[in-house]
N, C-alpha and C positions, 0 to 999 in steps of 0.2 A: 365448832372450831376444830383446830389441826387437836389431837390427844395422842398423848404418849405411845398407844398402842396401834396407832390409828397414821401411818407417814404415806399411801399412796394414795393416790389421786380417785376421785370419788368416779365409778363410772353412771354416766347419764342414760337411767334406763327409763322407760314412760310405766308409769305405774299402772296400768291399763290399757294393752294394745288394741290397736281397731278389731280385731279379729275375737278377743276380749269381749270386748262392747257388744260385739254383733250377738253373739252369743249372750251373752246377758236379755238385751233387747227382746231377743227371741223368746228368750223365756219370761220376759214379762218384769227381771228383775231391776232393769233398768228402764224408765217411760219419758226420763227428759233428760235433755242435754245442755247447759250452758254454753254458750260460744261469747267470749269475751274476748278484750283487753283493756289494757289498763291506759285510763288519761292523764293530763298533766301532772291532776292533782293524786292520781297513784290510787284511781277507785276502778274496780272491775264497772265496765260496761258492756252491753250486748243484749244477748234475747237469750229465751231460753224456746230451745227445741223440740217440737215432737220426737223420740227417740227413732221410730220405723221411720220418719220421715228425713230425720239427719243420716239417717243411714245411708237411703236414697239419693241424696244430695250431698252433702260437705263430704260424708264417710264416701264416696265416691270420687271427691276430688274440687267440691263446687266451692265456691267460695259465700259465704255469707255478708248482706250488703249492711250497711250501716251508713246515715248522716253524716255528712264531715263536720259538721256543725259539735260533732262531739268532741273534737281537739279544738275549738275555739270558742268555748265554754267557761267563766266563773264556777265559784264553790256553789252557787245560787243555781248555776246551769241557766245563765242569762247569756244567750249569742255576743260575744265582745267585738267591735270592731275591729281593726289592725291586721288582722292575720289574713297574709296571703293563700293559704291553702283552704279558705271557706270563708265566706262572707254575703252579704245578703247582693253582692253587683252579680256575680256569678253560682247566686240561686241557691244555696245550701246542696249540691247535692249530693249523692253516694261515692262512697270507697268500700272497699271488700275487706271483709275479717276473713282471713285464709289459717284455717286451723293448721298449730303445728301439734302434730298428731303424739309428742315425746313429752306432752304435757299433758294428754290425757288422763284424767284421775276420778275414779266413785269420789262422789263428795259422801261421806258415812252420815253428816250429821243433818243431810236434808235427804227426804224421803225419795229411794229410785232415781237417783239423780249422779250422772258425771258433768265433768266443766272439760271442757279444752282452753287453752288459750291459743289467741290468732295474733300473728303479723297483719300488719293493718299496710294495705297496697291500693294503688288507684286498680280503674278496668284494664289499664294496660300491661299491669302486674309489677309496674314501679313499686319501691318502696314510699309511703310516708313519710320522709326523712323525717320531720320531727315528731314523730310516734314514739315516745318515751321508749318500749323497747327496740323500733328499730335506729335510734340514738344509740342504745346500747350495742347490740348486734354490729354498727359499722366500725367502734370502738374494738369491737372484738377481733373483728378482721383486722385493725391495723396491727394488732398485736398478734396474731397468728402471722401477718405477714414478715413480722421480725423471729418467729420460730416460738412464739412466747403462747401459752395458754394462762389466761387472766384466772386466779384460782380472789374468790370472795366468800367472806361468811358476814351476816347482819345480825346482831343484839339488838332485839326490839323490847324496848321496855313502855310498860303501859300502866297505867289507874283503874282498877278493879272497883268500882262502886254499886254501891247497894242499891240506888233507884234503876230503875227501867228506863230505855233511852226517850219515853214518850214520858216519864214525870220529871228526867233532865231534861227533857223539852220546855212542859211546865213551868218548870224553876228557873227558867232560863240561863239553865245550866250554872245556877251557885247554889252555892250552901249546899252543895251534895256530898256523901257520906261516903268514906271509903270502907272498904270490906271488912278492915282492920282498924284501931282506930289511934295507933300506935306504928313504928319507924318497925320495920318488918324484916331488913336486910342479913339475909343468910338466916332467919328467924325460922326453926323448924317449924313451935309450937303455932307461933301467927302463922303459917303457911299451912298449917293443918287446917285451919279451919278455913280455908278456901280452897282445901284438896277436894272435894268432890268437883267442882269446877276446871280447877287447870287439869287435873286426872282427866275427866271430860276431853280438852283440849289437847292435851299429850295425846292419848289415842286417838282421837279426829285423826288429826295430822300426821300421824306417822302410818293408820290405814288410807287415808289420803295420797299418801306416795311422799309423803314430806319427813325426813328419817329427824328424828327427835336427841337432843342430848340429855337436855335439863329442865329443870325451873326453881326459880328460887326467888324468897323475898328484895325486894330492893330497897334503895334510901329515906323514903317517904312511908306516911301511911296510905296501906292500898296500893302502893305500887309493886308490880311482878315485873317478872322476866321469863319467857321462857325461849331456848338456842337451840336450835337443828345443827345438823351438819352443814361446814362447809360444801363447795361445791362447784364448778364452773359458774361465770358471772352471771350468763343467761338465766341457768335453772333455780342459781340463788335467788335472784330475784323473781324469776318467775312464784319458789316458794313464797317470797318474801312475802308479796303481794296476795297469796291465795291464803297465808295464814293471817295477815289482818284485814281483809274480808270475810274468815271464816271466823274466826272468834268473836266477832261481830254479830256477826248469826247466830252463833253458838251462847253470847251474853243473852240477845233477845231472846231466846226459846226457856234461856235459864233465869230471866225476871233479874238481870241486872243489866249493867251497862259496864263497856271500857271505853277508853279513850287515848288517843294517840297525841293527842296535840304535844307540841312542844313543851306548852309550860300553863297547864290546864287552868293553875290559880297565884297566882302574882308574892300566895305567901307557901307554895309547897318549892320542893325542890322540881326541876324540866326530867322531862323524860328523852331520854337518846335513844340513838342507832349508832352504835359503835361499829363501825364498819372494819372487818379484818381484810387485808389483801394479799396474794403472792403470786410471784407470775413463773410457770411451771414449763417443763421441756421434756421431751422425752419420758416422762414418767416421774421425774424426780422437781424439786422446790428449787428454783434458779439462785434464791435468795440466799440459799444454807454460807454459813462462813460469813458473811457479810460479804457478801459478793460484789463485785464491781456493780452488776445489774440492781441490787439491792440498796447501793448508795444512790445510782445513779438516780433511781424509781423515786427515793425518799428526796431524794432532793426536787426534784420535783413537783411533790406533793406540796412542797413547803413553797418553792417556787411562785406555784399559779393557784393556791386555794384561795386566795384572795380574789383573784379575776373571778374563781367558778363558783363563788358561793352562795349565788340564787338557786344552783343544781344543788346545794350540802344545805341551804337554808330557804325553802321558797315560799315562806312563809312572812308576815308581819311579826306574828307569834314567836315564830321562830328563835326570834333575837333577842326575844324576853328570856331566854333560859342560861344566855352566856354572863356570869357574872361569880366571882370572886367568891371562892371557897365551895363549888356548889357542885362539884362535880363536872360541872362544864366547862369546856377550857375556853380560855380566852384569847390566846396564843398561838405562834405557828410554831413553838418552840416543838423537839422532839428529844424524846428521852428514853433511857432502858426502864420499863416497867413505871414509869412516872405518869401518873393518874391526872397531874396537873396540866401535862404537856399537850396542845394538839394532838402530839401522833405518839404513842405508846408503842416502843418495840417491844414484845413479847413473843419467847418460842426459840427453841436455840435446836441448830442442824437445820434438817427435813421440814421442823415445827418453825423454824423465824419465820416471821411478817410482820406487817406493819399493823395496826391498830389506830385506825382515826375516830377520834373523841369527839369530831366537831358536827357531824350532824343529828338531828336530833327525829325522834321518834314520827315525824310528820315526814319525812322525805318520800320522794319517790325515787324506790330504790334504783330502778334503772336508769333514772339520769345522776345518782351518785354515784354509782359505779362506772358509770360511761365519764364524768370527771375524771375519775382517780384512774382510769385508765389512759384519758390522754394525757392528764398530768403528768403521769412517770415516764410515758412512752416518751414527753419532750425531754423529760430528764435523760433517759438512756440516749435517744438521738441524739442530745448536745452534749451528753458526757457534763452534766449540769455536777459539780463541786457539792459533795455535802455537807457540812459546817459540821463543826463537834456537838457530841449530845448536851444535852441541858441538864444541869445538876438542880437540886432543889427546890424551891416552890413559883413556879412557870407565872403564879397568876400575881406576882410581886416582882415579874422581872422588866424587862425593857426591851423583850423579843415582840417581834410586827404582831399587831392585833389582828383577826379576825374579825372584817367589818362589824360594826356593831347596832348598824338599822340595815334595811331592805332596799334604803335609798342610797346609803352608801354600795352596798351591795353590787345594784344597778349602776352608779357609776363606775365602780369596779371593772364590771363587764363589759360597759363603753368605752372606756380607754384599753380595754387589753387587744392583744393581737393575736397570743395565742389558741384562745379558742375557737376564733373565727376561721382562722386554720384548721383546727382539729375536727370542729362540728361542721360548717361551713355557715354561708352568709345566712341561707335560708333557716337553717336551724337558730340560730344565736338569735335572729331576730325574731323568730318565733315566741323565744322564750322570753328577750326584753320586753317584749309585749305584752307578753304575761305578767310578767312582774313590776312593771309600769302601773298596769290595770288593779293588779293588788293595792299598789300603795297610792292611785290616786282614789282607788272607792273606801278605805280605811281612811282618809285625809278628810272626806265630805262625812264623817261618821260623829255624832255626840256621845261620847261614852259615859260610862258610868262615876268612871274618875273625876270628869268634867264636873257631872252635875250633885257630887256630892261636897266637892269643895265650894262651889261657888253658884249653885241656888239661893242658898241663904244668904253667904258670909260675902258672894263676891260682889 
């Protein structure tokens, strides 16, 4: 995030240039290359490269092919019906992963290895539209097209546990053990003892290309945090994504497990993505003073987070984490430095932005960002009113709820009008389809809750 000593704008440099790589390859220090991007659900896919041979081809210009079948995919990676852009009448077949070369980065903590990430394009060199980042990407343009550079930072907090992702398999992911076994937050001494691990992870990431701020205990036991710098929207999330794929990695080589989920166990407290924003011009934060642009933005946010929040919550899971007293707001209320509120303003000058509280640690950062970017842009273009701040405790007031299931959610997104606008038809319905598909294969499900109240008693 923005720091005191820290007010210009972050410049976007590729931690690794081709000319880099070549040179590595050559000598042997480099032997594979990942070529990715990211799907609905916000997991790296792709293949991984011979390194002389990526050289040859992608490092030359080619594009790398992949299934389309991979944007119309469940968590299971079971092909879903509905989706116009792959389906089994029109054969599953390929689209190109087109490396952008400003993401190139050594991955440190797998052996001889870099990643690129790719814009995902048919053969004709079209975009994907609903490719989670090029979603994001046309969001960006509409905002450079008003003079604006979308500036984003993401707090990802997660649950550090002591089994191995193959004995939370096992357990079928209960009764698992967190690292700590006690409420850790701002906790030096609890945080010591899981420093060989996020030490681990701090350096990964910041030889990675991904620049490091902090880390520090959070609300729960076992729960962490650790903040990069802010950044432009693309390469934030571009980080967002390469560090919770990478610590991932990084758990299973180190004989534990994390996890993202929203709200992992029904008695801890949810894990968030607290998303900061501001939208920048010429070098400087348009927001500073509370600017016209800055009311206009938040109004906005407040506006249309109810239509977008299968992009802020895409999850079933998800909506288990919103509830009274828990850190997760419930409201679209917004406030100075109010933890209660949706949207927390924090940072005064250069440093104000916004602060949204409402998505949680399972999003996929580039269709949260690509929301809160059309969100404001409607705000600014309508010159949208922003109502006074909220005093006192947000989750006892009678400000608009933030849907509270998946299904509301969905119908959110059905009656609204302006996202269909911002993202367009093909996209929206991309993702209704998605989110549909969630919550009717969670509806045909027997849970656990089910059959413990009423095996016996019902």
């Amino acid at each position: 995030m923005l720091t005191k000593d820290k007010v210009t704008q972050p410049e976007r440099r590729p931690a690794l240039t081709r000319d880099q790589l070549a040179a590595d390859v050559e000598k042997g220090v480099v032997d594979t290359v990942v070529v990715a991007f990211t799907d609905m659900q916000g997991r790296l896919m792709g293949k991984r490269l011979d390194a002389d041979y990526f050289m040859d081809t992608a490092g030359k210009g080619e594009s790398v092919e992949g299934c389309n079948y991979l944007l119309a995919l469940d968590m299971e990676m079971d092909p879903i019906p509905g989706y116009q852009i792959a389906n089994w009448e029109s054969g599953y077949g390929d689209f190109d992963m087109v490396p952008d070369f400003a993401t190139l980065r050594r991955i440190p903590w797998l052996e001889a290895t870099a990643l690129v990430l790719c814009d995902v394009a048919w053969h004709d060199g079209k975009p994907v539209r609903p490719s989670p980042r090029q979603v994001l990407r046309a969001q960006v343009e509409r905002a450079r097209a008003l003079g604006y550079e979308p500036m984003f930072g993401s707090e990802l907090e997660f649950f550090l546990l002591k089994e191995t992702f193959a004995e939370a398999h096992a357990k079928h992911y209960t009764d698992l053990t967190p690292s700590v076994p006690y409420i850790l937050d701002y906790h030096i001494l609890a945080t010591s003892y899981d420093e060989p691990f996020l030490r681990a992870v701090r350096k990964g990431m910041k030889a990675a290309g991904i620049p490091v701020e902090s880390s520090k205990g959070e609300a729960w036991p076992g729960q962490q945090e650790i903040n990069f710098r802010f950044a432009d929207a693309v390469t934030m999330a571009d980080n967002h994504v390469v560090y919770k794929n990478g610590i991932k990695e990084m758990a299973q080589q180190s004989g534990c497990s994390v996890t993202f989920m929203a709200k992992p166990d029904h008695r801890w407290i949810g894990s968030s993505c607290h998303v900061h924003s501001s939208l920048w011009a010429d070098g400087r934060n348009t927001f500073a003073g509370e600017s016209d642009v800055f009311k206009h933005y938040l109004a906005g946010h407040i506006a249309h987070t109810a239509e977008l929040a299968i992009f802020l919550a895409p999850n079933i899971n998800s909506y288990k984490r919103y509830a009274a007293a828990s850190w997760a707001p419930t409201t679209l209320a917004w406030g100075y430095d109010n933890r209660t509120c949706g949207f927390r303003i924090v940072g005064h000058g250069q440093h104000l932005r916004t602060e949204s509280r409402i998505p949680g640690a399972d999003v996929n950062a580039y269709l949260a960002f690509a929301a809160f970017i059309a969100a404001g842009l409607d705000g600014i273009e309508k010159k949208l009113p922003l109502g006074p701040a909220f005093e006192g405790n947000a989750y006892e007031s009678n400000v608009q709820r933030f849907p509270h299931a998946l299904r509301d959610a969905i119908e959110a997104l059905e009656k609204g009008t302006m996202a269909r606008k911002a993202f367009g038809e093909d996209v929206i319905d991309h993702y209704l389809n998605y989110a549909r598909t969630e919550q009717a294969l969670f509806d045909k499900v027997v849970t656990n809750y089910e059959r413990e109240r009423l095996f016996e008693r019902g």
